[in-house]
C-alpha positions as CSV (number, residue, x, y, z in Angstrom):
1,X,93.1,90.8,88.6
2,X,93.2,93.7,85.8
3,X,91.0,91.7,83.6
4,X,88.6,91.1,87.1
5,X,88.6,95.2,87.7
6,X,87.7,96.0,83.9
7,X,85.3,93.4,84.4
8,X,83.7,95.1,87.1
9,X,84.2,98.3,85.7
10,X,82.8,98.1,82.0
11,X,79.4,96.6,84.4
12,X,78.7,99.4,86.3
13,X,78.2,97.2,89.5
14,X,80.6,97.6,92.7
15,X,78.7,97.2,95.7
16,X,76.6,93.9,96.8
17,X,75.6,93.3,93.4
18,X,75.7,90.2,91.2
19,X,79.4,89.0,91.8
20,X,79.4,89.1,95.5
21,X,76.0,87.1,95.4
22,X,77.9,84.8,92.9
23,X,80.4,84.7,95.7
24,X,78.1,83.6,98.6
25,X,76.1,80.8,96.7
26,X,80.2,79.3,95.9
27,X,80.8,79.7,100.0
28,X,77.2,78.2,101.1
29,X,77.9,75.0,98.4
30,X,81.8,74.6,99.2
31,X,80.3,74.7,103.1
32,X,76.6,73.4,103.2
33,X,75.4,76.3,105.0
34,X,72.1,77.6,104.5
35,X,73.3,81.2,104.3
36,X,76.5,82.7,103.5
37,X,76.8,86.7,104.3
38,X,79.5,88.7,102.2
39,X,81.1,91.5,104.3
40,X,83.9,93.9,104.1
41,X,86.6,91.9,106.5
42,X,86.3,89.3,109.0
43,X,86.6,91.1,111.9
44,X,83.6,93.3,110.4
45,X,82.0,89.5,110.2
46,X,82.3,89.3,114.0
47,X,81.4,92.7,114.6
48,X,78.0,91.8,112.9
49,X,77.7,88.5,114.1
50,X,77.4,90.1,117.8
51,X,74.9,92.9,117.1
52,X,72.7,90.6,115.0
53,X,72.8,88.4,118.8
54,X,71.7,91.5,120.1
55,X,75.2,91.9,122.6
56,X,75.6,94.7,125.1
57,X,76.2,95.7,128.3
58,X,76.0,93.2,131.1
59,X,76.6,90.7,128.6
60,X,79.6,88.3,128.8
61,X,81.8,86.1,126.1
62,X,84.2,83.9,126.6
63,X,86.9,84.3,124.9
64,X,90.8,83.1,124.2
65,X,93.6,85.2,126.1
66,X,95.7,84.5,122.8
67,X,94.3,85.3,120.1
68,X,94.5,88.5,117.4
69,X,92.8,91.0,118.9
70,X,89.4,91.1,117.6
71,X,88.2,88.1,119.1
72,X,88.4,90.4,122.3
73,X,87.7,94.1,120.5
74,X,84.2,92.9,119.2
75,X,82.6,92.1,122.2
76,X,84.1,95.1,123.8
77,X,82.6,97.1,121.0
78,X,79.5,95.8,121.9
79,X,79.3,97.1,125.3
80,X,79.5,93.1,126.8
81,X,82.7,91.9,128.6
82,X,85.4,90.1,126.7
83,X,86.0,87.3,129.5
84,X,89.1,85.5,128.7
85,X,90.2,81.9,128.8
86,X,93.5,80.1,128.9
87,X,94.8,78.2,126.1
88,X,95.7,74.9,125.3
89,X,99.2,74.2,125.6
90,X,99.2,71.9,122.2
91,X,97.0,74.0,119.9
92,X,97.4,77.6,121.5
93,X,93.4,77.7,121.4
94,X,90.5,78.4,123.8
95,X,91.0,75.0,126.3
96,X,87.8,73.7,126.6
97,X,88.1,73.1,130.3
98,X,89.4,76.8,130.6
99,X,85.8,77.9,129.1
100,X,83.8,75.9,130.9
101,X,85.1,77.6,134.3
102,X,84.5,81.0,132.7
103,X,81.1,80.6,131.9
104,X,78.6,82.8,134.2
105,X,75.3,83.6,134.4
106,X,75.9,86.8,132.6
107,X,77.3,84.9,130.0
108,X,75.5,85.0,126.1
109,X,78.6,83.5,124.3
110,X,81.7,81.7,123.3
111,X,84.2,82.5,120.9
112,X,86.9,80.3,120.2
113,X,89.2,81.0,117.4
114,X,90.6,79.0,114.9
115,X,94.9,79.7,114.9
116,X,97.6,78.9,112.6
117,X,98.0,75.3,111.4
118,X,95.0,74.6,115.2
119,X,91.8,74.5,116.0
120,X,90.0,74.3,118.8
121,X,87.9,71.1,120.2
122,X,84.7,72.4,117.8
123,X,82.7,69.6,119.3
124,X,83.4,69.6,122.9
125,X,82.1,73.9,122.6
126,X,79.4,73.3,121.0
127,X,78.1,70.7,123.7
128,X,79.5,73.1,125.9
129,X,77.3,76.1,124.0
130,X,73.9,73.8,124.1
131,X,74.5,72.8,127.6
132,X,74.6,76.6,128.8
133,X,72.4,77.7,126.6
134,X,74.3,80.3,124.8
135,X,75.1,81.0,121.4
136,X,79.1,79.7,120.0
137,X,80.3,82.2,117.1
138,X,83.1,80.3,115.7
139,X,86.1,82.7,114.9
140,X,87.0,80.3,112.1
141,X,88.8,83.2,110.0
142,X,91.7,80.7,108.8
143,X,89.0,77.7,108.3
144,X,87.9,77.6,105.0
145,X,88.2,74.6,103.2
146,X,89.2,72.8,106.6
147,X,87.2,69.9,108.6
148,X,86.8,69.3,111.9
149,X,85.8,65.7,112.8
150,X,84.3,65.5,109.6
151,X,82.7,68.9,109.5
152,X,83.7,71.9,107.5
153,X,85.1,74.8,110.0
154,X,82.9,77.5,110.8
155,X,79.6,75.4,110.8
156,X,79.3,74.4,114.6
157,X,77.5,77.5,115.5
158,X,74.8,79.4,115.0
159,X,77.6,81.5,113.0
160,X,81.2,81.1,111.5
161,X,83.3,83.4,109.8
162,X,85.9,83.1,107.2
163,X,88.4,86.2,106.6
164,X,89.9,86.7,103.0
165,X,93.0,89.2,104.0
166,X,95.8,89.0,101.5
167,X,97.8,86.6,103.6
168,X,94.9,84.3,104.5
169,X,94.8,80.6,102.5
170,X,92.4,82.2,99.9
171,X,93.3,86.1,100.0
172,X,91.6,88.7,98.5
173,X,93.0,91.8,96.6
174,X,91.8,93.6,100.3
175,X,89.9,93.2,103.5
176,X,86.8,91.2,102.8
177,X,84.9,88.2,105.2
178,X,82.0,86.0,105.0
179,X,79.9,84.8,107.7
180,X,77.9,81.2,107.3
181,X,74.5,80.7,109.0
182,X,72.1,78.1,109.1
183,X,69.6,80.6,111.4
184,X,67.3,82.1,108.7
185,X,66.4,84.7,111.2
186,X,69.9,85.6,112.0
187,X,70.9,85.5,108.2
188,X,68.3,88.5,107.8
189,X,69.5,90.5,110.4
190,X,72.8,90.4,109.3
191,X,72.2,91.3,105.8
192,X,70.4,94.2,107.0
193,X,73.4,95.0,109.8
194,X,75.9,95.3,106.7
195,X,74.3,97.8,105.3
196,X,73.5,100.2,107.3
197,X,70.3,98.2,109.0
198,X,68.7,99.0,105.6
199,X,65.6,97.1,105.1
200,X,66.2,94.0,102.3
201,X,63.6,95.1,99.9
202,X,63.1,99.2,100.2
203,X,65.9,101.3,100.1
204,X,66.4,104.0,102.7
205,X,64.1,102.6,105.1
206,X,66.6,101.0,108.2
207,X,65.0,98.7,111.2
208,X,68.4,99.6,113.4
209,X,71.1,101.2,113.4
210,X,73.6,99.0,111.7
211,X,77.4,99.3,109.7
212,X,79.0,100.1,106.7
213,X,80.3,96.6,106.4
214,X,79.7,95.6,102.6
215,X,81.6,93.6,100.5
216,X,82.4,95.3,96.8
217,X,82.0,93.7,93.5
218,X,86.1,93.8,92.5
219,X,86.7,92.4,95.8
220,X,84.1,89.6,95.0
221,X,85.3,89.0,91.4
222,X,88.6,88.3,92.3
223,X,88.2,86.0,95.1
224,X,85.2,84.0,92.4
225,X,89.0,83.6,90.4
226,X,90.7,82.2,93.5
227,X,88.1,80.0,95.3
228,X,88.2,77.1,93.0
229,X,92.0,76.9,93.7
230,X,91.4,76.9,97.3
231,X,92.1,72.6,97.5
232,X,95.3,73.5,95.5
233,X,96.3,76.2,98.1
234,X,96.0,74.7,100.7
235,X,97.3,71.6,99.6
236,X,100.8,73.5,99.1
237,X,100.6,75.0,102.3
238,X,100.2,71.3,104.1
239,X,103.4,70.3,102.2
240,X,105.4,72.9,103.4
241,X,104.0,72.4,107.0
242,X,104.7,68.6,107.1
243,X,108.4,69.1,105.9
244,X,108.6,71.6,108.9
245,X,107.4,69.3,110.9
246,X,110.1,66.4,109.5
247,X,112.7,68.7,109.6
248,X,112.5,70.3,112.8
249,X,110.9,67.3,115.2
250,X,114.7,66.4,116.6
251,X,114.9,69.7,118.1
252,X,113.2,69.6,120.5
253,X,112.3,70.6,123.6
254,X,114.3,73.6,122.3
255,X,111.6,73.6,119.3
256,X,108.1,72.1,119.8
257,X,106.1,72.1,116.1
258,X,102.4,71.9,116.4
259,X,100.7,69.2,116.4
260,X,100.6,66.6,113.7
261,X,97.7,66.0,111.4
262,X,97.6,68.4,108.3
263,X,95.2,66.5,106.2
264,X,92.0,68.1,107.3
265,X,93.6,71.6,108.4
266,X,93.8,75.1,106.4
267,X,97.2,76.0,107.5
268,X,97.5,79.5,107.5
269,X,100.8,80.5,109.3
270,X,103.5,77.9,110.5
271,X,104.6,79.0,114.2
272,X,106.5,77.0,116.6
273,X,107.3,77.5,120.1
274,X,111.0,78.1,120.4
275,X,112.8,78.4,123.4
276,X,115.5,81.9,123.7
277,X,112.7,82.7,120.9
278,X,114.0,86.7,120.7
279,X,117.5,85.4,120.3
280,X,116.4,82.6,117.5
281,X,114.2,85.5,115.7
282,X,117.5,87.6,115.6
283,X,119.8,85.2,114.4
284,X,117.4,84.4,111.5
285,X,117.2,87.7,110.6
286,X,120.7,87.8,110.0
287,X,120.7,84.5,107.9
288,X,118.2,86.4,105.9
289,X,115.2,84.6,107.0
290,X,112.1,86.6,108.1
291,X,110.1,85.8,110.7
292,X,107.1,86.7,113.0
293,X,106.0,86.9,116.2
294,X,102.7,85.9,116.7
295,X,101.8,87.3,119.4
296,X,104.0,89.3,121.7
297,X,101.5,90.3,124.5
298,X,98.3,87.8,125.0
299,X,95.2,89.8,125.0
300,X,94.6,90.3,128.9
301,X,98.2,92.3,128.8
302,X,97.1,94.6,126.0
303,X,96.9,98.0,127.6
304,X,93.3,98.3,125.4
305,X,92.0,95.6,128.2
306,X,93.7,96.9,131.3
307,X,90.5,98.2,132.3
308,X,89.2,94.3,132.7
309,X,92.0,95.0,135.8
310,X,94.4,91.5,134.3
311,X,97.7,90.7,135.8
312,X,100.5,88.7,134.9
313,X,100.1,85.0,136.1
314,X,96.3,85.0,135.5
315,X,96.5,83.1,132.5
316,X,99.7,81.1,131.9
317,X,99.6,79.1,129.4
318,X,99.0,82.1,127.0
319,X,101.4,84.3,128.5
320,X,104.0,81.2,127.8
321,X,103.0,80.9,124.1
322,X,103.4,84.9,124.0
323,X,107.3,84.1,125.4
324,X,108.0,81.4,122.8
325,X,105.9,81.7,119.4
326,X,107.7,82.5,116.2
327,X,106.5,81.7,112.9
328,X,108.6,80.2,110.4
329,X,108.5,81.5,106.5
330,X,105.6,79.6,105.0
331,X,103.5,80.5,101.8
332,X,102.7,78.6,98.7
333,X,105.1,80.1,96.1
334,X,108.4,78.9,98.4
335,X,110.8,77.2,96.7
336,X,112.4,73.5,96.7
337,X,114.9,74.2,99.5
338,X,113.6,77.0,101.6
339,X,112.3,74.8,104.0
340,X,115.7,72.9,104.1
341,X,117.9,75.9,104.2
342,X,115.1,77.2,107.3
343,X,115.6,74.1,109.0
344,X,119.1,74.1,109.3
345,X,119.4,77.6,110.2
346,X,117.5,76.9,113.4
347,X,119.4,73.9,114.2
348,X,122.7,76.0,113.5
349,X,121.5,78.6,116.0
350,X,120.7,75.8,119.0
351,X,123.9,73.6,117.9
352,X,125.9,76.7,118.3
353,X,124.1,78.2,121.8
354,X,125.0,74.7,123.0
């Protein structure tokens, strides 16, 4: 990292320049995308993503109840209507029969998201995108370097995004995203849209008013460091998932661990749905074993939607995964045992409560 920031430094280049070009020809190879659009975080790579699709009021897009917020935040930035979805009870994404039923006539969108070691049925959206006519944005933030029945995540769309936040499979040094594209059109307005709607050839001349969403060149160097490492990456994070998943399959129905099948994913987070999941999360913490709730409210609770007018039962599979998610320790750098000495801490906690 020091040597990347000197690098940068002794240059004289920190914004869009040549490392963060360098940066999106490594993304549009490792994905085969035609385009491949640096920005300054992913949600920033929705956020454009929407206004290049030209998204406002009256508009609709469907959208998981469970999810991180700015699935939901994006569209409502917009002006359209964040119109959620229940989950699916196995993967905790948008259920495909869920977003059928939401679709409308006001509706330009859908925008599942990719979550934790899951993703969502990629091919049954898009069929259900091209049947209704509308556009699917894939919030595949956690997807790089994953597949999904045969194709890399994030290119099922007209646009996919991939987040590099420290804890992500292939974290930056900060907030930085990248959107992929095959839509030449779409590619252009978005380039403009990071920066300020600037024009791509003369400076200071803007076609709309766009964002201050550009990626810098430190940012950029340092992820060109990490992205050849990504196979290795996630490599180590499917090990430590699949001895979870050894370890902790006799437990349930207290614990149910996702679903099976790690060779293709980019697991980001390992969470599993524990029953008396407060109670389990405490009891870790005293074994000295952190943990996080992913998440506590699904996003038709959060007070920033109330105004959608939501209650409690509308969607239930969501509001269940709220009740029981916790995810377990999980990043590369764990050592032999953690996953062990996790394990048995959880089966101590339901052996005892017995």
């Amino acid at each position: 990292m020091v040597a990347a920031v000197r690098e940068v430094a002794e240059s004289d280049e920190f914004i869009l320049k040549s490392r963060v070009a360098a940066l999106e020809t490594a993304v549009r190879e490792r994905t085969g995308a035609r385009h491949a659009v640096a920005v300054a975080s992913g949600t920033g790579a929705l956020t454009v993503i929407l206004a290049a699709l030209g998204l406002g009021e009256g508009d609709e897009v469907v959208t998981p109840a469970f999810s991180f917020i700015s699935t939901a935040s994006t569209v409502a930035l917009r002006g359209a209507r964040p119109v959620f979805a229940d989950v699916d009870p196995d993967t905790a994404c948008l259920d495909l029969a869920a977003a059928e039923a939401a679709v409308t006539r006001h509706t330009r969108a859908v925008l599942p998201a990719y979550l934790f070691t899951t993703h969502p049925d990629m091919t049954g959206l898009a069929e259900l995108a091209r049947r209704h006519g509308i556009a699917l944005v894939e919030d595949s933030a956690v997807g790089l370097g994953a597949t999904v029945d045969g194709r890399p995540a994030g290119r099922f769309g007209r646009a996919g995004v991939y987040s590099f936040f420290p804890a992500k499979p292939i974290g930056g040094a900060g907030d930085a995203g990248m959107i992929v594209t095959d839509d030449d059109d779409l590619a252009r307005d978005m380039r403009m849209l990071r920066n300020h709607g600037q024009d791509l050839g003369v400076r200071f001349l803007h076609h709309t008013v766009g964002f201050n969403c550009r990626m810098d060149e430190i940012t950029a160097a340092f992820l060109l460091q990490r992205l050849p490492h990504l196979d290795e990456f996630l490599n180590a994070r499917r090990r430590i998932a699949e001895e979870y998943q050894e370890r902790l399959a006799h437990l349930a129905p207290d614990v149910l661990t996702p679903p099976d099948g790690y060779r293709d994913r980019a697991v980001y987070t390992y969470v599993v749905r524990a029953r008396r999941r407060d109670e389990l999360k405490e009891f870790l913490a005293g074994e000295g074993i952190e943990t996080v709730v992913y998440y506590p409210k699904p996003l038709h609770l959060q007070p920033a939607f109330a105004h959608l007018g939501h209650q409690e039962g509308d969607f239930p599979v969501a509001e269940r995964i709220s009740r029981e998610a916790l995810a377990l320790p999980l990043h590369p750098d764990m050592r032999p045992g953690d996953v062990a000495r996790v394990a048995a801490a959880v089966e101590r906690f339901y052996r005892r409560s017995r």
